[in-house]
C-alpha positions in Angstrom: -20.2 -4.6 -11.9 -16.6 -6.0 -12.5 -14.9 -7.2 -9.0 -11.3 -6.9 -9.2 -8.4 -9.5 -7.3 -7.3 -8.1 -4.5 -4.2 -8.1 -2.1 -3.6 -6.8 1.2 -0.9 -7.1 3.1 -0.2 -5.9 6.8 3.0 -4.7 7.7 4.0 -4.4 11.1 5.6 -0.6 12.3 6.8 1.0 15.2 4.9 4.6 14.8 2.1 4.0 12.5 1.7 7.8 12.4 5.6 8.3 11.2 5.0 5.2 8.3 2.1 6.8 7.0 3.1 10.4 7.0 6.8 9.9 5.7 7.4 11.8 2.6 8.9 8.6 0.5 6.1 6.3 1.4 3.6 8.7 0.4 5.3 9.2 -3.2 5.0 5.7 -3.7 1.3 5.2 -3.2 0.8 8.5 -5.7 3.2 7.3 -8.1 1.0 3.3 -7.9 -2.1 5.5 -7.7 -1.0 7.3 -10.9 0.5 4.3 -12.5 -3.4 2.3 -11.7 -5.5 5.1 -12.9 -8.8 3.9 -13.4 -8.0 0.5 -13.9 -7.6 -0.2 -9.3 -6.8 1.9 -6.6 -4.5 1.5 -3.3 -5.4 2.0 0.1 -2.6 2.8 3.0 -4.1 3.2 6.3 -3.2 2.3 9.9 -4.7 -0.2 11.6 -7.0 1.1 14.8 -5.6 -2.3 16.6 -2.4 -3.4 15.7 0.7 -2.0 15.4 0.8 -2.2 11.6 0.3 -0.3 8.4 -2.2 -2.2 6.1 -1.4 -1.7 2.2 -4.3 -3.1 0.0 -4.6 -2.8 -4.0 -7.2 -3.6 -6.4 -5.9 -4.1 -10.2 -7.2 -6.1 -13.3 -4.5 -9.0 -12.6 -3.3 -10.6 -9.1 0.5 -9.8 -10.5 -0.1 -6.2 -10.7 -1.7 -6.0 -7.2 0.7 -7.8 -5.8 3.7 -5.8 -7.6 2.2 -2.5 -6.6 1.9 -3.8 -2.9 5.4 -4.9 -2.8 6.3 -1.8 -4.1 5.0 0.1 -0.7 5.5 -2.4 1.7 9.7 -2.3 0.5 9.5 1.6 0.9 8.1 1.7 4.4 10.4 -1.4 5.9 13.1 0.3 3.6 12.6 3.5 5.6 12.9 1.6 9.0 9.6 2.8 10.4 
């Protein structure tokens, strides 16, 4: 079994619920989801005890995980949430 690097990164919100469900923050995890096909995958998920979204990848490198984090954590402190 290959174990891929990993980053997560927390990212702290006023509505979880609005983060998550806002339409430009969901078209960036597809598009990193597209873009990592079978080669990682990102998880977006709220956290059941902080006030923060929590935005991990897996990829082959640590540069593309942490690219593709970057990516979302700029669109959903971008969008003000």
């Amino acid at each position: 079994m290959l174990i891929y690097p990993q980053v997560l990164q927390n990212v702290k919100v006023y509505d979880k619920a609005a983060a998550q469900a806002d339409e430009d923050v969901q078209l960036a995890v597809e598009r990193v989801a597209k873009e990592l096909g079978d080669t990682g995958r990102i998880l977006v998920r709220e956290s059941g005890t902080e006030p923060v979204i929590r935005v991990m990848v897996e990829a082959t490198t640590h540069e593309i995980c942490q690219k593709y984090v970057n990516e979302v954590v700029d669109t959903i402190t971008r969008k003000g949430h």
